[in-house]
C-alpha positions as CSV (number, residue, x, y, z in Angstrom):
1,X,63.6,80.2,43.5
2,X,60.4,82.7,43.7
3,X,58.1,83.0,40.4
4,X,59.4,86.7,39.7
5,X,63.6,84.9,39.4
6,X,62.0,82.2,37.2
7,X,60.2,84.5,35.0
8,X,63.3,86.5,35.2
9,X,65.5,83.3,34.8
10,X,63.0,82.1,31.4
11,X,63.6,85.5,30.0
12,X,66.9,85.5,30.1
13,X,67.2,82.4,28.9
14,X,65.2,83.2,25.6
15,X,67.3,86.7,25.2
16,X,70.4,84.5,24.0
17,X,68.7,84.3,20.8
18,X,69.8,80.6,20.4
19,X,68.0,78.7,17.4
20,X,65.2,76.1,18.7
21,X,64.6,74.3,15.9
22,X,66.2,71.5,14.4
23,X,63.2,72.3,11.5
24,X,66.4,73.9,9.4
25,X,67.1,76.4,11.9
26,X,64.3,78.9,10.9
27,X,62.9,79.8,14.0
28,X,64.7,82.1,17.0
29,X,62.7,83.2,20.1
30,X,63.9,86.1,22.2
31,X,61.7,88.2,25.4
32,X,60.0,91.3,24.7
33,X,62.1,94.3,24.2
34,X,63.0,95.9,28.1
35,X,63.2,99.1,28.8
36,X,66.9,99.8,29.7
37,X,70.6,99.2,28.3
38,X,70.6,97.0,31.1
39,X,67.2,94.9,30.8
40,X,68.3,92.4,34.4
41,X,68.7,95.2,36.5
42,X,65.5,97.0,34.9
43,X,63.0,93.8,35.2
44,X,63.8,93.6,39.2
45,X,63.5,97.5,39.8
46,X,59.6,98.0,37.5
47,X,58.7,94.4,39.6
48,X,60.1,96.3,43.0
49,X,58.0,99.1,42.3
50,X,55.2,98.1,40.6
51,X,52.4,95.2,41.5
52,X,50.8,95.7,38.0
53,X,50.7,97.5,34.7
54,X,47.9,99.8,36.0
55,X,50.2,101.4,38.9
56,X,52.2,101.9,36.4
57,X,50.2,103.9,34.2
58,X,48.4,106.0,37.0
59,X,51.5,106.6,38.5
60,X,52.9,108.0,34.7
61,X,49.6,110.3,34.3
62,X,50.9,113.7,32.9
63,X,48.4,115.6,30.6
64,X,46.4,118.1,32.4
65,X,42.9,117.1,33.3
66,X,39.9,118.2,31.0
67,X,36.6,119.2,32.7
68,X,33.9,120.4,31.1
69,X,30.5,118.9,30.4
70,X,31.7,116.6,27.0
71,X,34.2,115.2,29.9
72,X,31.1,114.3,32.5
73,X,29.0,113.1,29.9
74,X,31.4,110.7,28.5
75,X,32.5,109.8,32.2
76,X,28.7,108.6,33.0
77,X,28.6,106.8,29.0
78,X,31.5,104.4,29.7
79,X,30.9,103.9,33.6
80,X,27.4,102.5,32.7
81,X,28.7,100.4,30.6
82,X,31.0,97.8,33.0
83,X,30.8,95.4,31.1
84,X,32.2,97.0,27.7
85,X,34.9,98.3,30.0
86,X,35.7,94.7,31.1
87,X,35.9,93.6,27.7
88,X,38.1,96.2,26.6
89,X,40.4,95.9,29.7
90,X,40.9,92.3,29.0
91,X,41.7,92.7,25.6
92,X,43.9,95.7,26.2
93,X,45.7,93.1,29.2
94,X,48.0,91.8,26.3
95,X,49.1,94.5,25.2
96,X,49.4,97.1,27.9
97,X,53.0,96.2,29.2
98,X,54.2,96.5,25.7
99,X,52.6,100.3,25.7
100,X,53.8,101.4,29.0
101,X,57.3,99.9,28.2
102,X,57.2,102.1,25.0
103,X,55.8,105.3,26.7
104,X,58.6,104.9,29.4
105,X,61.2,104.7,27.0
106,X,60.6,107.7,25.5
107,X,59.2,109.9,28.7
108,X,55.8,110.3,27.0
109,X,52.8,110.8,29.0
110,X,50.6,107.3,29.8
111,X,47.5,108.7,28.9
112,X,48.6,107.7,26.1
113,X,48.4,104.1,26.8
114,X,44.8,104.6,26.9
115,X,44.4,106.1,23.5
116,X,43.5,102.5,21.9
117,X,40.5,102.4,24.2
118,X,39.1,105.3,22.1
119,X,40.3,104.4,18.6
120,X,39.6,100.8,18.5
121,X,38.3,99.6,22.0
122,X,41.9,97.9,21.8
123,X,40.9,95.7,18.9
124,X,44.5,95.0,16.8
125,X,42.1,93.6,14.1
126,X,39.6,96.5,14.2
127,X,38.6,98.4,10.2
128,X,36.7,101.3,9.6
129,X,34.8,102.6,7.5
130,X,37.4,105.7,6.8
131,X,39.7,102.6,6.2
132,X,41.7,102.9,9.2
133,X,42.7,99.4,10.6
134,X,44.7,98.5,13.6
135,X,44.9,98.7,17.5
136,X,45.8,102.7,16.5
137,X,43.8,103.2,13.3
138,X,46.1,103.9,10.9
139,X,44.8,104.9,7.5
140,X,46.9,103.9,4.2
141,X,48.6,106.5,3.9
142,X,49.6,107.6,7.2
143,X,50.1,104.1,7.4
144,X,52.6,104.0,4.8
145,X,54.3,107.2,5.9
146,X,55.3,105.9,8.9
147,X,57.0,103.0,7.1
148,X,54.0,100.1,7.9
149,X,54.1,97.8,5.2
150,X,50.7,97.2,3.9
151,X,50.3,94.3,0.8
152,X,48.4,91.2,0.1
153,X,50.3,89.4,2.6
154,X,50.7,91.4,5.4
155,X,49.7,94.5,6.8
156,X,51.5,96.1,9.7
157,X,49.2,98.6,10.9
158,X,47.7,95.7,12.8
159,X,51.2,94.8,13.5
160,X,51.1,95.1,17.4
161,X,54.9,96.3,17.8
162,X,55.1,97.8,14.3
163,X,52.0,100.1,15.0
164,X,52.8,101.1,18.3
165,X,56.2,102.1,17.3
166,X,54.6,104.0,14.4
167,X,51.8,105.6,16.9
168,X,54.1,107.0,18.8
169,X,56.6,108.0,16.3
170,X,53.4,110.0,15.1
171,X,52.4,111.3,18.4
172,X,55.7,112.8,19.5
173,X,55.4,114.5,15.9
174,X,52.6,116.2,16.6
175,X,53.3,117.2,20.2
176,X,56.7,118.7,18.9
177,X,54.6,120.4,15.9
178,X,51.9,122.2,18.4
179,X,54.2,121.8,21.9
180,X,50.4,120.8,23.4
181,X,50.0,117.3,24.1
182,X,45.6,118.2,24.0
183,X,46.8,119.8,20.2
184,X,48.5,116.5,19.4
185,X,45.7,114.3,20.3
186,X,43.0,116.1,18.1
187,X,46.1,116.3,15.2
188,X,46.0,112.7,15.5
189,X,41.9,112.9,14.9
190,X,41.3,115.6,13.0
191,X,44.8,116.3,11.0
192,X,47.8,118.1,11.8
193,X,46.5,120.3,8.5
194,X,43.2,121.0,10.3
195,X,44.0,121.9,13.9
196,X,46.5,124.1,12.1
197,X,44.3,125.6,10.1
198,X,41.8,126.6,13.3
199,X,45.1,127.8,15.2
200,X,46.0,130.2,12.5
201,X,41.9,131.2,12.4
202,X,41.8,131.8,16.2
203,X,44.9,133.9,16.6
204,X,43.6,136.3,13.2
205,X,40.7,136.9,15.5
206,X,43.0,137.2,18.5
207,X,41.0,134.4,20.3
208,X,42.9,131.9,22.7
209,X,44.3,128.4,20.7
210,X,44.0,125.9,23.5
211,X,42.2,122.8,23.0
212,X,38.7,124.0,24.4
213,X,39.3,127.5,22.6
214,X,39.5,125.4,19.4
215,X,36.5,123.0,19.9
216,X,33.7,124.7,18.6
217,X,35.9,124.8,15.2
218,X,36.5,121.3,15.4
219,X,34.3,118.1,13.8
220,X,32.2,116.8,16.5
221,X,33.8,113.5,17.1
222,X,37.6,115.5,17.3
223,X,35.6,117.7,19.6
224,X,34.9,114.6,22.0
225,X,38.0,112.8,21.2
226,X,40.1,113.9,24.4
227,X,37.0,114.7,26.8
228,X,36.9,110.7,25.8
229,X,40.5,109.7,26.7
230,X,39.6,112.0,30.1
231,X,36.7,110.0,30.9
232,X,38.7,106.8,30.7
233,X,41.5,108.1,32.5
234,X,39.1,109.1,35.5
235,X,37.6,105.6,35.8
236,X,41.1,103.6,35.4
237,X,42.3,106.4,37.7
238,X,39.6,105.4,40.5
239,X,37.6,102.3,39.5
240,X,36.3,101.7,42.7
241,X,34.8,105.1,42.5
242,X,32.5,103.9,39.3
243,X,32.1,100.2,40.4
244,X,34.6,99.1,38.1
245,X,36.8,96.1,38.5
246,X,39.9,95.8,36.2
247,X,41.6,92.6,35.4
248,X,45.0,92.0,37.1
249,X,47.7,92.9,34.3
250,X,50.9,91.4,35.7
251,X,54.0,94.0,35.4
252,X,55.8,91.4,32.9
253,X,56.1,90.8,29.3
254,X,52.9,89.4,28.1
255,X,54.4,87.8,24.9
256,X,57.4,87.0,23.5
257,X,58.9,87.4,19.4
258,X,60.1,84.5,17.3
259,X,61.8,84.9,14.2
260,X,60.3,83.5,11.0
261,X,62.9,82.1,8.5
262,X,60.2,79.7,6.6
263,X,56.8,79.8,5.8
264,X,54.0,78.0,7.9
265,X,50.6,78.0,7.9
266,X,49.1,80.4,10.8
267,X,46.7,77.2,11.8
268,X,50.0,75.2,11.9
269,X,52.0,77.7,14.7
270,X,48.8,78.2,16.4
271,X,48.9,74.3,16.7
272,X,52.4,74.2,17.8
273,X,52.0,76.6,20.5
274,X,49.0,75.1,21.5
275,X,46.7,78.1,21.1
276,X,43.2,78.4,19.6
277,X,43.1,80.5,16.5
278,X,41.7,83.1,18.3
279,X,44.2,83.6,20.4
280,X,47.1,83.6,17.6
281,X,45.2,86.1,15.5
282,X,45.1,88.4,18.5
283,X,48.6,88.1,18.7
284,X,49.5,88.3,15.8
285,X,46.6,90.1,13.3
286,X,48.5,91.4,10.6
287,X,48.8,88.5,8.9
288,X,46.3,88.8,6.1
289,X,46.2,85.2,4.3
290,X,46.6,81.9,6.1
291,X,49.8,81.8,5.8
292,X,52.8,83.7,7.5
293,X,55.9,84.6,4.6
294,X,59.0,84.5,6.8
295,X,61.5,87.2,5.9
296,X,64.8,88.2,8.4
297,X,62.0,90.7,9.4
298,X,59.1,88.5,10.4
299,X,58.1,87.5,13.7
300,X,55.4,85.6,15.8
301,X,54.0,87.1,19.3
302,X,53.5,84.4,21.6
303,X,52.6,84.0,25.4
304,X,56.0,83.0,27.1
305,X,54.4,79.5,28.0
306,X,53.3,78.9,24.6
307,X,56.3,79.7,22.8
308,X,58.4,77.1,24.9
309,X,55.4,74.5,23.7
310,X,56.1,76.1,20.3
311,X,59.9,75.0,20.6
312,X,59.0,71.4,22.1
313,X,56.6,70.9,19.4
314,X,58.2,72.3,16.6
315,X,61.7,69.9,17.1
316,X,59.4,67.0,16.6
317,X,57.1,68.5,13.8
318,X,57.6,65.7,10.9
319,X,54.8,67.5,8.3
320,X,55.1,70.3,6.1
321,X,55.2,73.9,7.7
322,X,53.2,75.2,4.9
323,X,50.8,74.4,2.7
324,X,50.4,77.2,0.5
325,X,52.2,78.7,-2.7
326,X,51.9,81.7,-5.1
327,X,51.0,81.1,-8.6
328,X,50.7,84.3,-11.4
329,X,48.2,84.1,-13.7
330,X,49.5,84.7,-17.3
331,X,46.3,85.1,-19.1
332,X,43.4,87.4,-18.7
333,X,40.2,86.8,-17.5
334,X,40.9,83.5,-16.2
335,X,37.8,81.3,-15.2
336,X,38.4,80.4,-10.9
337,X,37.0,77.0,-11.4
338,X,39.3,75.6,-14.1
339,X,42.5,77.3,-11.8
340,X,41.0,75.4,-8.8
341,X,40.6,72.1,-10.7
342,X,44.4,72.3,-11.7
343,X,45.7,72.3,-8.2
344,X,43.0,70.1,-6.6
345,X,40.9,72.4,-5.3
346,X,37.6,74.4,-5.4
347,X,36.4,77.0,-6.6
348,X,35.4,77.8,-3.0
349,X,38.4,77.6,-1.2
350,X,40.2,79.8,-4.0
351,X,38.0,82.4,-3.7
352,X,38.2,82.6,-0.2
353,X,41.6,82.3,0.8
354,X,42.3,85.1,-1.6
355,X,39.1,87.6,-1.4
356,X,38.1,87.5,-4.8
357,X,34.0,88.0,-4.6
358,X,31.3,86.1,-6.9
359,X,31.3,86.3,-10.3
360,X,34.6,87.7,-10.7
361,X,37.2,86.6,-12.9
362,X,41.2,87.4,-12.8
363,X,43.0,89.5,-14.7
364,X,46.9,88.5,-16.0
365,X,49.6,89.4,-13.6
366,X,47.3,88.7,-10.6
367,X,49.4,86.5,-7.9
368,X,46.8,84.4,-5.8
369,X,47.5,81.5,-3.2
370,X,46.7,78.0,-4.3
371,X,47.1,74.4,-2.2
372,X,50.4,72.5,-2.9
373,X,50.8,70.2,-5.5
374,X,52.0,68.7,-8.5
375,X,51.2,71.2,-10.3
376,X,51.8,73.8,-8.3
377,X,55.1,72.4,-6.3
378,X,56.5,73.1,-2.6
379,X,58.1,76.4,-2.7
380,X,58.0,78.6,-0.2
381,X,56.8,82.0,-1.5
382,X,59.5,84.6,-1.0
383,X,59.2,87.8,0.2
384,X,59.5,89.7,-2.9
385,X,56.6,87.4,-4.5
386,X,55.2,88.6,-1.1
387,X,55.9,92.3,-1.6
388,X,54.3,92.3,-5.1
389,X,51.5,90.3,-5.4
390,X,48.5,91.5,-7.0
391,X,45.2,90.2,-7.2
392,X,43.1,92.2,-10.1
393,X,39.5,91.0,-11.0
394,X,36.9,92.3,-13.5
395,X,33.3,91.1,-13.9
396,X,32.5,87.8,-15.2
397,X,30.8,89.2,-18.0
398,X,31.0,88.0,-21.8
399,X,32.5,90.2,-23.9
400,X,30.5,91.5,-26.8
401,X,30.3,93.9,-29.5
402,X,27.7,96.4,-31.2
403,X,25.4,94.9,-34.1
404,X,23.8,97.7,-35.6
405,X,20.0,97.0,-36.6
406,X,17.6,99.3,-38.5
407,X,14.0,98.8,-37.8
408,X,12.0,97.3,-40.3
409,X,8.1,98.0,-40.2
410,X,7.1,94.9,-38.5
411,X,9.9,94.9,-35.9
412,X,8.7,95.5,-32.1
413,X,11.3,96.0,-29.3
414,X,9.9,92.3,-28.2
415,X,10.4,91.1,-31.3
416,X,13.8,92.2,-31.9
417,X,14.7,91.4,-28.5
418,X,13.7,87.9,-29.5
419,X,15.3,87.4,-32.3
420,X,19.1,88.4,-31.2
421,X,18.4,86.7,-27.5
422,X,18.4,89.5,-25.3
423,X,15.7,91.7,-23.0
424,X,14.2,94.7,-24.0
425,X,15.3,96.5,-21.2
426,X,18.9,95.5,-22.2
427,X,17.6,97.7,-26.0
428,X,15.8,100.4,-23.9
429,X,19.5,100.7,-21.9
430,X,21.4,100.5,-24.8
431,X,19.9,103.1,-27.0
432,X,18.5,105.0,-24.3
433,X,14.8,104.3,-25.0
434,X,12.4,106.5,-22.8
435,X,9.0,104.9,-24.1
436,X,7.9,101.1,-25.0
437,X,7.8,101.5,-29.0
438,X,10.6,102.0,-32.1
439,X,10.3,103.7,-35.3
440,X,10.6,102.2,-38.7
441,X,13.9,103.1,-39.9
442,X,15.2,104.0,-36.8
443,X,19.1,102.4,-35.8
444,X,19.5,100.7,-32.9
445,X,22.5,99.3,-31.1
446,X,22.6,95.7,-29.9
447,X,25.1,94.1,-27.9
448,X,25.9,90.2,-28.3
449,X,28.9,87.9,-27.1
450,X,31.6,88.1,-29.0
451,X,31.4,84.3,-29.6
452,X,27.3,84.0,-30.2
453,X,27.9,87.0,-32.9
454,X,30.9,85.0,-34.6
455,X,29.0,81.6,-34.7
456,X,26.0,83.8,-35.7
457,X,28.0,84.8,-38.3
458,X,29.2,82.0,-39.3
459,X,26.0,80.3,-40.2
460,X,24.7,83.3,-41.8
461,X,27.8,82.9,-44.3
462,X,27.1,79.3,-44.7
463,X,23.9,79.8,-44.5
464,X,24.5,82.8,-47.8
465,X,26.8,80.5,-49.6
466,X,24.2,77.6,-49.8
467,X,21.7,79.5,-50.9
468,X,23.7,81.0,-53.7
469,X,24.7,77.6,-54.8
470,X,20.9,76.6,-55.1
471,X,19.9,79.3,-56.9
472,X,22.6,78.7,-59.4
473,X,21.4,75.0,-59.3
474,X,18.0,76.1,-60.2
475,X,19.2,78.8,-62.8
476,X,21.3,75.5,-64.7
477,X,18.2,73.3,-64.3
478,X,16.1,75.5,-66.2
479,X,18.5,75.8,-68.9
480,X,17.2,74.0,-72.3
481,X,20.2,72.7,-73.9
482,X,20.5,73.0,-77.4
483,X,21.5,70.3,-79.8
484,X,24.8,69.7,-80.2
485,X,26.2,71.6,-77.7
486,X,27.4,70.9,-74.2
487,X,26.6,72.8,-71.4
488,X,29.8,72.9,-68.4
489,X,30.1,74.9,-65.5
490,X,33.1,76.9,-65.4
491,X,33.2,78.0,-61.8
492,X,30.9,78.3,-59.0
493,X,30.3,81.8,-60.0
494,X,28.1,81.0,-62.3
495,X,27.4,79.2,-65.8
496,X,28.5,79.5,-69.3
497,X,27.2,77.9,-72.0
């Protein structure tokens, strides 16, 4: 049998959808989505064709060329750089096939394909500072409007099918919104509000609204944003003619999906598959704690290879899938290292696994992760735990309340600082002291711990209360009795006689 019928015959095989575990059934692997009703006769005819994914997308080119100088300049910026284009190109080798397949499907242009080399150098985990995230750079709420889930758990704009899906979902928007595929690709940039904005500008003046009519209207970075894609196109057009060598992408499926019924740690499935981290995480990247909450919806990219190690490995798994659970915290401003001491933890480990910074504390109704236990038990967390857990934090910061203090004659800012424990600059703050001195009879505002005021307050009572019994002490001592009569206290009030 050649290597193209056994890939072919593997595939197949997984397409059945058969459980592989034993492990309570949970886990179901099937073959990347194809590209026809009829995915046999469709693998043999893109394999007939094609030798690899790159023939593909040259051969699917259909945007007309840009040339102007933004175009040359960004041509000679990424040719000089081979080896940022060989890193890119291998990264992007996993994911390409999926791309193409998707672009195929819908008879969309495979520039396209190339548009993650722009956005995110094809980075599935990249973030920026505009808080886009993913191989397509979604931000929140575009993210959201094209249904990618985004909570603690999860988020699916780095979700390698879920984003692509939603990217082009997007793109095909936009390209039916401004029936220009150059307008679509600086919507995708700049806004659909925006380039419609500069249309509606350019035709009151009665200028052209192409792409290059519209530029000097445009940010500068939407104004390079397709002479970018163009530059890329022209050197995975004609490497050879930049001295640049692209890696081999075979014209198959690079991964496979499983389905997720139970949790499991993400260091557990990239143990069963016999993967580094690495390599899970770039497979699978929108998983955002280190462990994966199986739903009817979740599923695990793996290399066809790895996922029949997965199977093999998985049947005689004998430990715990998971070793994680949710726990709500019902009171506010709980301390982290009391929670971690009552699962069996530290204070380290909770912190991290759930991103709560230094000298924070957590508010009630926040939902973090802690290590099985005793205390904490063996359920799975379910995806509605998953769907509305919260982690809220505040400072770690006592709370306090105002004393109010009028200065006496003798009274200094360091001196009053010293007697209630606290800086003068914390005064100065507080009262919005410009200089370095206080007036007599001036009133001031301090601030003290709720708890250090009550016990202050408490020995200043006790402290009241004892002196009023000696004075009354004194007041009887110096009574002289007279004869014959008896002298009694009749409350501690005072004395009668």
């Amino acid at each position: 049998m050649s290597r193209t019928l056994k890939k072919f015959a593997l595939s197949a095989l997984f397409c059945f959808g058969t459980p592989i575990l034993a492990h309570a059934n949970d886990i179901s692997v099937y073959s990347a989505p194809f590209n026809a009703v009829n995915s046999d006769t469709y693998v043999f005819r893109t394999f007939n064709m094609h030798n690899d994914v790159w023939t593909r997308i040259r051969k699917g080119f259909g945007m007309p060329d840009l040339s102007n100088e933004r175009v040359v300049a960004n041509t000679e910026w990424y040719a000089s750089r081979p080896e940022y284009i060989q890193r890119t190109t291998d990264r992007a080798s996993r994911y390409l096939y999926h791309v193409v397949e998707e672009l195929e499907k819908r008879h969309m242009p495979m520039e396209l394909a190339l548009l993650p080399f722009i956005e995110s150098a094809f980075n599935p985990q990249a973030y920026s500072s505009a808080k886009a995230a993913g191989m397509w750079q979604f931000i929140p709420s575009t993210g959201l409007h094209y249904n990618l889930k985004q909570n603690m758990f999860t988020d699916e704009r780095r979700n390698v099918l879920a984003s692509t899906d939603a990217a082009l979902n997007y793109l095909e928007n936009l390209y039916d919104m401004f029936g220009d595929w150059q307008l679509a690709l600086a919507a995708y940039n700049w806004g659909e509000g925006s380039v419609q904005r500069a249309i509606n500008k350019n035709r009151a003046a009665g200028k052209p609204t192409d792409y290059e009519s519209l530029a000097e209207l445009m940010p500068a970075e939407t104004r390079n944003y397709v002479p970018k894609l163009q530059a890329v196109k022209n050197i995975i057009a004609t490497p050879d003619d930049y001295g640049i060598t692209l890696p081999i992408v075979e014209n198959q499926p690079y991964f496979v999906t499983i389905d997720k019924t139970r949790n499991i740690d993400i260091a557990v499935a990239a143990q069963l598959a016999e993967m580094s981290l690495e390599d899970f995480r770039a497979l699978n990247p929108q998983f955002n704690r280190p462990v994966i909450v199986a739903s009817k919806d979740t599923q695990i990219l793996l290399p066809e290879s790895n996922a029949a190690k997965f199977k093999h490995n998985l049947e005689h798994w004998t430990e715990a899938l998971s070793s994680w659970t949710a726990h709500t915290i019902e009171n506010s401003r709980v301390k982290i290292a009391s929670i971690a001491q009552k699962f069996g933890t530290t204070e380290e480990v909770i912190r991290q696994v759930n991103n709560i910074p230094p000298r924070m504390v957590l508010k009630a109704g926040s939902t973090i992760l802690v290590p099985v236990s005793a205390n904490a038990g063996g359920r799975d967390i379910t995806p509605e735990i998953a769907e509305h857990a919260r982690v809220s934090y505040e400072p770690d910061v006592p709370v306090t309340r105002a004393l109010y203090v009028k200065v006496k004659h003798s009274d200094s800012l360091n001196s009053l600082a010293k007697r209630h424990r606290v800086s003068v600059a914390q005064i100065k703050q507080w009262n919005n002291i410009k200089g370095s001195t206080v007036a007599t009879g001036q009133s001031l505002q301090i601030y003290l711990p709720v708890r250090s005021t009550a016990k202050a307050t408490r020995k200043t009572s006790t402290k009241v209360y004892t002196s009023k019994k000696r004075v009354q002490a004194k007041k009887i001592s110096q009574l002289k009795p007279q004869s014959g009569k008896r002298i009694t206290l009749a409350s501690n009030k005072g004395a009668q006689h």
